[in-house]
TORKEGU-792467 format. One record per residue (C-alpha): residue number from 1; x, y, z; residue in one letter. Coordinates in steps of 0.001 Angstrom, whole numbers, plus 524288, in hexadecimal, padded with zeros to 5 digits. Example, Ala and Ser with C-alpha at 12.3 -4.5 7.8 and 13.67 -1.06 7.14 Angstrom:
    k      x      y      z  r
    1  8300C  7EE6C  81E78  a
    2  83566  7FBDC  81BE4  s
//
This chain:
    k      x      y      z  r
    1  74E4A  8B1F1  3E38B  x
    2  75673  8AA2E  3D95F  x
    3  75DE7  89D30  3DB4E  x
    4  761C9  89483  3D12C  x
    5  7557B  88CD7  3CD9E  x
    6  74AC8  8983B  3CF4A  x
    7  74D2B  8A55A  3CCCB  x
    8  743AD  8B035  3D356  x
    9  741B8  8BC0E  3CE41  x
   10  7388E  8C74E  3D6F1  x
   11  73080  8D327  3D347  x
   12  72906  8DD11  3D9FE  x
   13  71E12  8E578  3D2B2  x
   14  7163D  8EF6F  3D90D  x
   15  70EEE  8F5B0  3CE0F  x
   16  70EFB  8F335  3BEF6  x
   17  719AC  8FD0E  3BC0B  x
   18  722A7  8F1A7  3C1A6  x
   19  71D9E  8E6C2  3B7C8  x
   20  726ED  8EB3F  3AAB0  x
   21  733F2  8EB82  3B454  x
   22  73031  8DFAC  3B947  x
   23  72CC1  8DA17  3AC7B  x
   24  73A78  8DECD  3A4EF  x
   25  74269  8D74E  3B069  x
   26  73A34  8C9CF  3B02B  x
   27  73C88  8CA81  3A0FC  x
   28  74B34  8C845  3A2E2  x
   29  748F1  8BC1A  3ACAA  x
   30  74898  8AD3D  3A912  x
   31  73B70  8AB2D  3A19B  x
   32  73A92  89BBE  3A23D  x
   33  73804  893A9  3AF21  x
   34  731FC  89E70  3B59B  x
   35  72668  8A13E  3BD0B  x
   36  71FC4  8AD67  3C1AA  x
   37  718FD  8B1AE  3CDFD  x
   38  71201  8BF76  3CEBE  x
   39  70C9A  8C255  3DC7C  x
   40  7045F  8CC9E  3DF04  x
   41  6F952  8D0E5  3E825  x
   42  6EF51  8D1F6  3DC4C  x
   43  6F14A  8CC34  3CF35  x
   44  6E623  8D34A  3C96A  x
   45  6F00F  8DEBD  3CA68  x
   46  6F5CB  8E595  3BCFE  x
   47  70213  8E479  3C0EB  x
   48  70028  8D5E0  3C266  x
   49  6F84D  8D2C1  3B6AB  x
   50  701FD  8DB5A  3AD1A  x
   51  70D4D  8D4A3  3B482  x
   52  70831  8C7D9  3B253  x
   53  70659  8CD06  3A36B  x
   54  71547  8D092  3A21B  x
   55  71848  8C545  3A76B  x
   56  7138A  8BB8E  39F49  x
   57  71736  8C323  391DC  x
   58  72632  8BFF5  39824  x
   59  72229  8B185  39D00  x
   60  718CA  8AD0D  394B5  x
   61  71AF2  8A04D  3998C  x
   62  71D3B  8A1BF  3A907  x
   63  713B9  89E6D  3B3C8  x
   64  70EF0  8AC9B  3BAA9  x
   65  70A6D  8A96C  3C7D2  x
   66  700FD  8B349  3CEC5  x
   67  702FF  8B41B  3DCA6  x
   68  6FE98  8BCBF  3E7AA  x
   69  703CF  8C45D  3F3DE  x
   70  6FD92  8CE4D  3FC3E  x
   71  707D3  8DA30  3F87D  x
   72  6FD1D  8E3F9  3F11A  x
   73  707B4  8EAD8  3ECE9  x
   74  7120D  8E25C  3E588  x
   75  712BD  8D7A1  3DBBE  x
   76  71C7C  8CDEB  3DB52  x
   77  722F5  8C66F  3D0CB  x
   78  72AF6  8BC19  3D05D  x
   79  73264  8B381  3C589  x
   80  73705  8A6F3  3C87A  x
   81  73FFE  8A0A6  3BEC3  x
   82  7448B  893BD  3BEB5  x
   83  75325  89136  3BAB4  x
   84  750C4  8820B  3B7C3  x
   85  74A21  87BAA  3ABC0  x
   86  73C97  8788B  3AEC1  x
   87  73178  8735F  3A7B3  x
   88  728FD  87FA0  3A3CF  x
   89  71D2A  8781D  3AA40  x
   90  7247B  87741  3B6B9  x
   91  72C2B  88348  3B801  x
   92  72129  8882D  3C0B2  x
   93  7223D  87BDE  3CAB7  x
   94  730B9  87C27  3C9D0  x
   95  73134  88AA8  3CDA7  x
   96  728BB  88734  3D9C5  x
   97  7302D  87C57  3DCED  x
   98  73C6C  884EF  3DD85  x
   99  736D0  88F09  3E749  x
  100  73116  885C8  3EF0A  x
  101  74020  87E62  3EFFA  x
  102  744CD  88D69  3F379  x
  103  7394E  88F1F  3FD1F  x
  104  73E8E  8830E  403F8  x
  105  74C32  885E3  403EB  x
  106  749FD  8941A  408D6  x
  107  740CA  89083  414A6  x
  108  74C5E  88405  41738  x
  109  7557B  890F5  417E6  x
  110  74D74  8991B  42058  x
  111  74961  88D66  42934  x
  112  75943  88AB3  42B64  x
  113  75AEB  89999  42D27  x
  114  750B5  89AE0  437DA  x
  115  755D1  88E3F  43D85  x
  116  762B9  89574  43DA8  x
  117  75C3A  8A1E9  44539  x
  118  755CC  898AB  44EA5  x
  119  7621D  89420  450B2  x
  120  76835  8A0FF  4528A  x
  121  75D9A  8A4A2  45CC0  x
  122  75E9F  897B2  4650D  x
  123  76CC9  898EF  46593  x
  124  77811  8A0EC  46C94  x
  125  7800D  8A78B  46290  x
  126  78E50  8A947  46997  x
  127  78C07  899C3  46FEC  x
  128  78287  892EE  46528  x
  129  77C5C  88CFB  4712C  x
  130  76BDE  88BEE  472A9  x
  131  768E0  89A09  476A0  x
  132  75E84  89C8C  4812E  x
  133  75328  89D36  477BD  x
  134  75697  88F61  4749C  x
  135  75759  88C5E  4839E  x
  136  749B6  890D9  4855A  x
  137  74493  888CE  477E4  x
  138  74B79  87E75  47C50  x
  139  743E9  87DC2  48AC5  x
  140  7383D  87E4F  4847C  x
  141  739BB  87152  47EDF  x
  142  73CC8  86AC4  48C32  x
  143  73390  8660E  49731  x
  144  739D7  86505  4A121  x
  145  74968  86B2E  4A30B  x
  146  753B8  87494  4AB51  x
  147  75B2D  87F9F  4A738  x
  148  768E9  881E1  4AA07  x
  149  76ED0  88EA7  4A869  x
  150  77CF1  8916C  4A89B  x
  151  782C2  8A056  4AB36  x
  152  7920E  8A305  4ABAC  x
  153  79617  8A94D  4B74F  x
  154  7A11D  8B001  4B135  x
  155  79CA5  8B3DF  4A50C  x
  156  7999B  8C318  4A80A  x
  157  7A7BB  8C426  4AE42  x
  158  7AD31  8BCC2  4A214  x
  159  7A794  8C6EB  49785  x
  160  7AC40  8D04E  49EAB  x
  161  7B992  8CD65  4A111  x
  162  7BB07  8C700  49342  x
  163  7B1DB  8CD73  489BE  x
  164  7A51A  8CA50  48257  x
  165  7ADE0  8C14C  479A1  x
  166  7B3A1  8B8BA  484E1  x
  167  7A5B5  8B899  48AAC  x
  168  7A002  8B3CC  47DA4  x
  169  7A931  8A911  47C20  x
  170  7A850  8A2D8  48A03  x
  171  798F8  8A2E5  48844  x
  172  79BEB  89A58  47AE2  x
  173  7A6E4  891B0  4816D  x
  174  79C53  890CF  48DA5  x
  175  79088  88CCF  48625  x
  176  79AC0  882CB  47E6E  x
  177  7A064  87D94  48B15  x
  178  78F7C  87A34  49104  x
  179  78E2E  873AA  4839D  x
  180  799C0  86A43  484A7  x
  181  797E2  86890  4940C  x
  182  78862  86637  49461  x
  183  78599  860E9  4887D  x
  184  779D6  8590B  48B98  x
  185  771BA  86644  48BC1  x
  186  77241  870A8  48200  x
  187  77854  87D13  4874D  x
  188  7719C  88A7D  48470  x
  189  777F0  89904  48608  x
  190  76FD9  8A1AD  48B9A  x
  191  771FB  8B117  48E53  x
  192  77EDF  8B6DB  49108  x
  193  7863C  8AC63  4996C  x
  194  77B9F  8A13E  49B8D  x
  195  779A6  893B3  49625  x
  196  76F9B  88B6F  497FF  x
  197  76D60  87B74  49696  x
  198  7610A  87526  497EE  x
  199  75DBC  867A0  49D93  x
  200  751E8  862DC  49769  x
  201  74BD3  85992  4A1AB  x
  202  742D4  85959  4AEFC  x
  203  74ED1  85BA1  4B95B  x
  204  74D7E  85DD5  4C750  x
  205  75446  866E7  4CF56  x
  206  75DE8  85EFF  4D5B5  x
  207  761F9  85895  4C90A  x
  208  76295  864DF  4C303  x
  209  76C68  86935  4CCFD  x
  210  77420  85C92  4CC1B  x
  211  774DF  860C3  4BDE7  x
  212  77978  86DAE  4BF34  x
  213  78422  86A17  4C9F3  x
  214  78A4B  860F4  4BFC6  x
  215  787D5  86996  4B40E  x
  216  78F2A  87646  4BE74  x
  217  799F0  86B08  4BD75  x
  218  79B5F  86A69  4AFB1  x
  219  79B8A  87891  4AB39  x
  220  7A583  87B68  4B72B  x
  221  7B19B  881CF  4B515  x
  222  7B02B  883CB  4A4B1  x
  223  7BB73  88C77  49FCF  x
  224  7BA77  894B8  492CC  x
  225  7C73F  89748  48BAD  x
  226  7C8C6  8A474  484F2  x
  227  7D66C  8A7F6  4802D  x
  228  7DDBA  8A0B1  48B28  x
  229  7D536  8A55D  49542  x
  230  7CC1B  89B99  49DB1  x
  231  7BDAA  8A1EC  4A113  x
  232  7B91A  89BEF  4AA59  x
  233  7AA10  896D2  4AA0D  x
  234  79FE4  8950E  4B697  x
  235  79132  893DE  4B4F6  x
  236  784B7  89473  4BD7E  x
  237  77A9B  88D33  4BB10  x
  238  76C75  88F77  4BC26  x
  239  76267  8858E  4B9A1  x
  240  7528A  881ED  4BAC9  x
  241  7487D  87886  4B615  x
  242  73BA4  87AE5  4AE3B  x
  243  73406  8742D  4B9FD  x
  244  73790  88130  4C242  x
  245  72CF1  88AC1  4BA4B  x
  246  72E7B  88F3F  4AC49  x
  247  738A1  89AC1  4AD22  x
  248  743BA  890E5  4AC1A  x
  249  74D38  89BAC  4A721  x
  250  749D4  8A589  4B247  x
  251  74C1B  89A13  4BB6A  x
  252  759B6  89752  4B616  x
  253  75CA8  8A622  4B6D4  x
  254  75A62  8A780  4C5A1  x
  255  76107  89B03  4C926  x
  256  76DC4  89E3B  4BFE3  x
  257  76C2F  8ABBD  4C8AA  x
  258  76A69  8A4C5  4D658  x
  259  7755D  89C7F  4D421  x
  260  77ED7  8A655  4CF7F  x
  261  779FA  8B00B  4D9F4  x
  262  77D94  8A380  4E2EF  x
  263  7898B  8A171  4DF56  x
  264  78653  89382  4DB4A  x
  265  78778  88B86  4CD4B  x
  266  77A71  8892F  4CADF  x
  267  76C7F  88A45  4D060  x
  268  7602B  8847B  4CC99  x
  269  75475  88DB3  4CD3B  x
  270  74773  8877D  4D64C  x
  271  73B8F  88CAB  4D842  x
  272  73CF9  88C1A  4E6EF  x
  273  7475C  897AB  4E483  x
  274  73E53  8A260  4E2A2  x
  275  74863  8AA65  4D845  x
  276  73D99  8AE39  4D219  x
  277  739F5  8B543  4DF46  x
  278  74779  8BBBA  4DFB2  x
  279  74785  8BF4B  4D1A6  x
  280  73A1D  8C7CA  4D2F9  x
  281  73FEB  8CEB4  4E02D  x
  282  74B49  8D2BD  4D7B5  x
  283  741F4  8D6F3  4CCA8  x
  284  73AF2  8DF73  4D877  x
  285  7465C  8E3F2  4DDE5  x
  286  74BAE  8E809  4CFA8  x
  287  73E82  8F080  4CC71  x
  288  740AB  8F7B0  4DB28  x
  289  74BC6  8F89B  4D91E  x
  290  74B55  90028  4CC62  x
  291  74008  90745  4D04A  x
  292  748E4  90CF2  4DBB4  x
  293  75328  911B1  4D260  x
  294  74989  91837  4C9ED  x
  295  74067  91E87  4D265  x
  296  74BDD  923CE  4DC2C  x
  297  74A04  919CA  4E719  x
  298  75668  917FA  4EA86  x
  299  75DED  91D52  4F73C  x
  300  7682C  91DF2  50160  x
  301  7643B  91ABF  510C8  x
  302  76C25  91FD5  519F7  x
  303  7753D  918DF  523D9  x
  304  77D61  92009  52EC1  x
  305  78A90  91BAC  531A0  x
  306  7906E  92138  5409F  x
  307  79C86  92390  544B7  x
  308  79EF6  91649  54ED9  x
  309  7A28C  91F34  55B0A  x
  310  79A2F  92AA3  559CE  x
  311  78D29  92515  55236  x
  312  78DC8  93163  548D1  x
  313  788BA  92F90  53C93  x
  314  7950B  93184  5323C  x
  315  78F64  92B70  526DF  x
  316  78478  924FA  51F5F  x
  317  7835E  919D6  5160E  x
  318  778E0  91BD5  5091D  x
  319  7727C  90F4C  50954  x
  320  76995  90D1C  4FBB3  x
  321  75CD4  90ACE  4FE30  x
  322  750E8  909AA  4F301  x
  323  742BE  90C8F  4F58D  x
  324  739C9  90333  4EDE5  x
  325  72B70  904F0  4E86B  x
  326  72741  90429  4F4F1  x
  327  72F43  90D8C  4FBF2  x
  328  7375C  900F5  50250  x
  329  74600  904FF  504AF  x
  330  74E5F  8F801  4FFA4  x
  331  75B96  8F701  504F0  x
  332  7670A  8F59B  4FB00  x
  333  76974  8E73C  4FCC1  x
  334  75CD2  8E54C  4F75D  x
  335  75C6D  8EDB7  4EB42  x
  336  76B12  8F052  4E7EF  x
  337  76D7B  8E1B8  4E249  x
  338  7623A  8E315  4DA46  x
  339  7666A  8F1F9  4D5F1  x
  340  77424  8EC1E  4D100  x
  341  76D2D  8E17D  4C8E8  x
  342  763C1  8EB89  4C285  x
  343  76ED0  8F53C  4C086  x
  344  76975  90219  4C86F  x
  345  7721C  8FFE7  4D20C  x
  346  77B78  90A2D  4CE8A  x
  347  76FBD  91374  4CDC3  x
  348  76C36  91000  4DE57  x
  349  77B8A  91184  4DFF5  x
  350  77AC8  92022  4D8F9  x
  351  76C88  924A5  4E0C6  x
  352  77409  92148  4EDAC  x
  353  77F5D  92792  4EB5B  x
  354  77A86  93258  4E5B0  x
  355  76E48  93338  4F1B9  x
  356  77A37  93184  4FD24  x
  357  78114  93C36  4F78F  x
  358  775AA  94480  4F67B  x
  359  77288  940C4  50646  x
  360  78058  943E8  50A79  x
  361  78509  94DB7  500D0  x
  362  78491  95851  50C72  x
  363  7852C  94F3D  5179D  x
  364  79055  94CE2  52240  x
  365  78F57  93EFF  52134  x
  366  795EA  935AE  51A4A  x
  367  78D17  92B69  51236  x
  368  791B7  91E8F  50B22  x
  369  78AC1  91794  4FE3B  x
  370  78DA1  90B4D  4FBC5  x
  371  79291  9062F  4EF3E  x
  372  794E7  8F974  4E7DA  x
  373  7A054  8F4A6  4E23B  x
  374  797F1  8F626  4D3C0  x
  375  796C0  9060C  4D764  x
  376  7A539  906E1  4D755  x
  377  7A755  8FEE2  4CC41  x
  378  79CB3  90892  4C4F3  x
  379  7A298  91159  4BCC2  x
  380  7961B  9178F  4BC1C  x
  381  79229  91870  4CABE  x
  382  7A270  91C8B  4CC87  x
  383  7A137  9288D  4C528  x
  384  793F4  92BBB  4CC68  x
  385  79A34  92B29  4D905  x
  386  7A61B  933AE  4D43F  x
  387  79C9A  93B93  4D023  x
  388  79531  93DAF  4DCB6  x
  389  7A2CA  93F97  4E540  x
  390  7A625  9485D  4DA6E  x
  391  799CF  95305  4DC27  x
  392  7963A  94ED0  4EB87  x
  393  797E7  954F5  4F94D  x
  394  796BD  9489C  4FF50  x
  395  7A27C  94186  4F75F  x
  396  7AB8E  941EE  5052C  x
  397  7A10A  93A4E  50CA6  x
  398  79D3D  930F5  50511  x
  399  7A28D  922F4  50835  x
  400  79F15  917BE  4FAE2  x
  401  79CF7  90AB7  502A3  x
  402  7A380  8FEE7  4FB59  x
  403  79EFA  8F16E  4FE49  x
  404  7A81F  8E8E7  50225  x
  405  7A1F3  8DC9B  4FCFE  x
  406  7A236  8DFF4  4EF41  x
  407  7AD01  8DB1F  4E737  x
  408  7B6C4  8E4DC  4E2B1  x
  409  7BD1D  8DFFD  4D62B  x
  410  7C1F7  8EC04  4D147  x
  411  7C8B6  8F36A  4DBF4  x
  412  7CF34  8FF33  4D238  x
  413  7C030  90402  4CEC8  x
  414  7BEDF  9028A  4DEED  x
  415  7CA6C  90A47  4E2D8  x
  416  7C637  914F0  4D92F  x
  417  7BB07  91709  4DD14  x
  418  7BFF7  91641  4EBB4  x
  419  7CB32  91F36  4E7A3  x
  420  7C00D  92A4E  4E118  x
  421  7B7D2  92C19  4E9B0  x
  422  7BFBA  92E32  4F523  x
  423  7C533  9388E  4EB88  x
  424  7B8BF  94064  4EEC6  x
  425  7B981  93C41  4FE0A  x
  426  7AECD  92F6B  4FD14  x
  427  7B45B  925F1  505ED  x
  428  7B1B7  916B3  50567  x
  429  7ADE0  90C0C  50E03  x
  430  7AD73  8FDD1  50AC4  x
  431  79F27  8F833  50EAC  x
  432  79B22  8EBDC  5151A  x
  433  7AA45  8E79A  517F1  x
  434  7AC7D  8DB4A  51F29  x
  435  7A38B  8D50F  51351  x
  436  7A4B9  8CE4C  508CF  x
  437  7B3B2  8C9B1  506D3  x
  438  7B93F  8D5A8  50EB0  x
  439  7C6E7  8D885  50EC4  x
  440  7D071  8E2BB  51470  x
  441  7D7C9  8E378  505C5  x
  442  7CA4B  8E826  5002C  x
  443  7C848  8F387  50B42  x
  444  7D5E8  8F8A5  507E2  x
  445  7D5B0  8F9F2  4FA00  x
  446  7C99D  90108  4FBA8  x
  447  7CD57  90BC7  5033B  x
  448  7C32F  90CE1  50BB3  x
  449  7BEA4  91584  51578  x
  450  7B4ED  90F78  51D17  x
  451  7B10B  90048  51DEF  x
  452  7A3AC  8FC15  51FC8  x
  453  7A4BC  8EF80  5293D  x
  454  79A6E  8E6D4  522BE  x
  455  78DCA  8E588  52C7B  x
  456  78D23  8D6EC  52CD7  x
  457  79A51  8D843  53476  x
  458  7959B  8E445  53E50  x
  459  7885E  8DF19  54080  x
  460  78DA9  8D333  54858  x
  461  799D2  8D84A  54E1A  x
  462  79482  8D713  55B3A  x
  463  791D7  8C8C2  55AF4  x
  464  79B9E  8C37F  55082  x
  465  7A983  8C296  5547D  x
  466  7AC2C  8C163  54680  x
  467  7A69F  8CD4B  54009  x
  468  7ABE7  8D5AB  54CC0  x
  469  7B9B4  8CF49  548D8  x
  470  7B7E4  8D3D7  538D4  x
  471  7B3B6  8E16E  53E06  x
  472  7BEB0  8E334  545B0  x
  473  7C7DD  8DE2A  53B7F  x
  474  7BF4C  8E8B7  53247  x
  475  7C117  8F399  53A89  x
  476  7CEBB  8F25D  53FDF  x
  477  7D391  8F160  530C2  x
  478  7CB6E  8FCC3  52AE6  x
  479  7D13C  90632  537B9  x
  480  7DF45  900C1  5331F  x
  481  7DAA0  9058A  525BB  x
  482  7D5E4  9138F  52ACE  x
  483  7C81F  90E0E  525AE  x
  484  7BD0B  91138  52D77  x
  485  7B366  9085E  52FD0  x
  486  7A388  9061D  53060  x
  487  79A6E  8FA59  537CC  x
  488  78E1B  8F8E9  53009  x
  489  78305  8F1A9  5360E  x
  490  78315  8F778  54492  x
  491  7775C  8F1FB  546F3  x
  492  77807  8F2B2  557BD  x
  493  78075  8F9EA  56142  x
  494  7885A  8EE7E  56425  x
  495  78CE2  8EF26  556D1  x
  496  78E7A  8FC84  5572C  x
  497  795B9  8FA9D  564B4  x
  498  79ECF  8F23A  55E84  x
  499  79FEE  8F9A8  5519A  x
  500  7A5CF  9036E  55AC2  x
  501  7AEB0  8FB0D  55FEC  x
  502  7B520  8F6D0  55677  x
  503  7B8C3  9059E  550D2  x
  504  7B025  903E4  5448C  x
  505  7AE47  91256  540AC  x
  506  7A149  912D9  53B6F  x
  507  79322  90BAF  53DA6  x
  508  787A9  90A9B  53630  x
  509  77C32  90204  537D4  x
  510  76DBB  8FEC9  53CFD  x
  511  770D3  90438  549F8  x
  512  7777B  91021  5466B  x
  513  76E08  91368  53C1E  x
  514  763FA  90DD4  53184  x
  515  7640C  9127E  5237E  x
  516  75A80  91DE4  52077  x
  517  7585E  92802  515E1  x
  518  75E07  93271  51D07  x
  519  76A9E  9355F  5223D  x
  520  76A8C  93D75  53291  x
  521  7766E  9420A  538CB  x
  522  7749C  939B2  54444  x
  523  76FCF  92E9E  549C1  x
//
């Protein structure tokens, strides 16, 4: 260590051997204004007591200061040397003084370096706003307050359409834009796309809400310029007090969740809600559902579909069902939401394909499975069906169910995978038509060969004028098309008397037959 007043020099000795090297060096250092510290574990040692001897044929004159440490194995020497006059008396005191300034100045250096750290941690790095470790600090220090939490809405489609770069410099104009338009609270980032402000005061619920209505005001319409392109901002909000119970940031998570799941700009979280309820059902559902996927629980059921006129069976749908712990069969509305969110979803998509064609691989039936608009998209599952047309007996009569009500927004990967199957003799049939925002446009560019006629429509047809007039309208359009056509939800023989009627080709429902396991020839 040397700086222009005191100059430090350092030596290490493990044994006497070391003392002459050591010795030759120190003889060519400054001899005046110096003082000498040996440390050691002993000083009864040789080493030290001929060390000390050397030492003071070189420096008659300097102060050798004994000193002790608990390394057995080492002694250390050092030689400080004072580049200032000094009073001989005093060099001692002055050499003190001068370590004790450095001391200072280096824990004033390390004190403004961990400052700087602590800073580092408590702070976003791409926004320089309060980070959520500061958030949670920051509550600790306040009685009585509500958290606000602010997502984007937009923000996954934006990095994806943009880039990571784009997406980086809307959250920085975004977390400048809160500062400048709520400036009486400090604005934190939180994860990915959230903020978060703070009010720091006993409010009640309907002043709360008062609050957030004007603050949904404010933060309205915010547009981020990026190379002469406007991005355009929204937010949800989710909110809660302290005075609810203690897991304030859980609280904020399910009502930011409610609200967007509501379609609405904010939501306040109550006890009176029971989300908490909700959120352990999901957990439930989660574990049954993985513990179907891993332990083989999951399976088609069975449901005939008969020719209208005749009442043969001509065809069966594969309906996924999933046995739980407790051998209790869970229909697909239940569990399928939950498989999507967990990602196995693709796997219960696979085991039912894979179990129908197994059923019907030397059947004379024809069988549908339904799939999602997310299986087509797959290129994963899309190569797994090829695959199975490829090397199956059963690739002519199978028929891949598309749901109507899911938005298409890329019709090329559709029509492909339309276009390649039928290559291998699957046909197609568009599910649950007359929902959702059904129209005629959509049925032709799919090139369909059946159409499902959605079972909210059939099951009232014989006491609503209005669904009997969409049926028709249904029917007489898919014959025009050389489509054929199939009720579900022929729940009575009135329906089924009027299913027949009206020339729909095909029925399936309660009536005609429940799902079951198996798969018989006849009814």
């Amino acid at each position: 260590m040397n700086s222009n007043i005191l100059e430090v020099n350092n030596f290490t000795l493990t044994s006497s051997r070391d003392i002459p090297s050591a010795i030759q060096k120190l003889e060519n250092l400054k001899k005046e204004n110096t003082l000498i510290h040996v440390v050691s574990f002993m000083h009864n040692t040789v080493l030290v007591q001929t060390l000390k001897s050397e030492l003071i044929k070189i420096f008659p004159n300097i102060k050798i200061v004994l000193l002790t440490h608990n390394d057995k194995h080492s002694t250390c020497l050092t030689l400080y040397s004072l580049n200032k006059k000094a009073d001989p008396k005093s060099v001692h005191d002055e050499i003190i003084k001068e370590l004790y300034l450095q001391g200072a100045k280096k824990e004033f250096v390390i004190k403004e370096y961990r400052n700087k750290l602590f800073s580092r941690y408590f702070t976003d790095h791409l926004t320089n706003l309060p980070n959520t470790y500061r958030l949670r600090n920051d509550l600790d220090e306040y009685k009585h307050f509500a958290l606000v939490v602010f997502n984007i809405d937009n923000f996954h489609t934006i990095n994806n359409f943009y880039g990571h770069i784009v997406g980086d410099y809307v959250i920085e104009k975004v977390g400048k834009h809160l500062q400048d338009i709520i400036s009486k609270h400090n604005i934190y980032k939180l994860a990915a796309d959230e903020f978060a402000l703070v009010i720091p005061q006993n409010i009640g619920f309907y002043e709360l809400k008062e609050y957030l209505e004007e603050l949904c005001k404010k933060i309205k319409n915010i547009v981020i310029e990026y190379q002469n392109i406007n991005i355009y901002i929204d937010f949800t909000l989710g909110s809660a007090t302290n005075r609810e119970n203690k897991n304030i940031f859980s609280n904020v998570s399910m009502a930011l969740k409610y609200a967007k799941d509501m379609g609405v700009k904010f939501w306040i979280y109550e006890d009176r809600m029971n989300f908490e309820n909700q959120y352990e059902r999901n957990l439930q559902l989660s574990a049954v559902v993985r513990y179907a996927v891993e332990n083989s629980k999951i399976f088609p059921y069975f449901q005939a579909i008969v020719d209208s006129k005749t009442s043969e069976i001509k065809k069966y749908e594969c309906l996924a069902r999933l046995m739980d712990q407790n051998e209790k069969i869970l229909s697909p509305a239940l569990f399928i939401p939950v498989a999507k969110k967990i990602k196995v979803y693709n796997i219960i998509t696979k085991t039912i394909i894979d179990k129908a064609f197994e059923t019907f691989e030397d059947s004379e039936f024809e069988f549908s499975v339904n799939l999602s608009i997310e299986d087509i998209m797959s290129s994963e599952m899309f190569n797994f069906i090829m695959q199975k047309l490829k090397h199956s007996k059963a690739s002519n009569r199978v028929i891949f169910e598309l749901l109507e009500s899911d938005a298409i927004e890329d019709f090329v990967k559709v029509e492909r995978f339309i276009s390649e199957v039928k290559r291998y003799g699957a046909k197609i049939a568009i599910d649950d038509f007359g929902s959702g925002y059904s129209n005629f446009k959509y049925l032709t560019k799919m090139s369909a060969d059946y159409i499902k006629i959605d079972g909210s429509l059939v099951q009232n047809i014989d006491v609503d004028k209005n669904a009997l007039f969409v049926v028709e309208t249904i029917v007489d359009f898919a014959r025009k098309l050389g489509i054929k056509t199939i009720a579900e939800y022929v729940h009575s023989s009135v329906i089924l008397g009027i299913v027949k009627d009206l020339g729909i080709d095909y029925s399936q429902g309660f009536y005609i037959d429940e799902p079951s396991v198996s798969i018989s020839k006849s009814i």
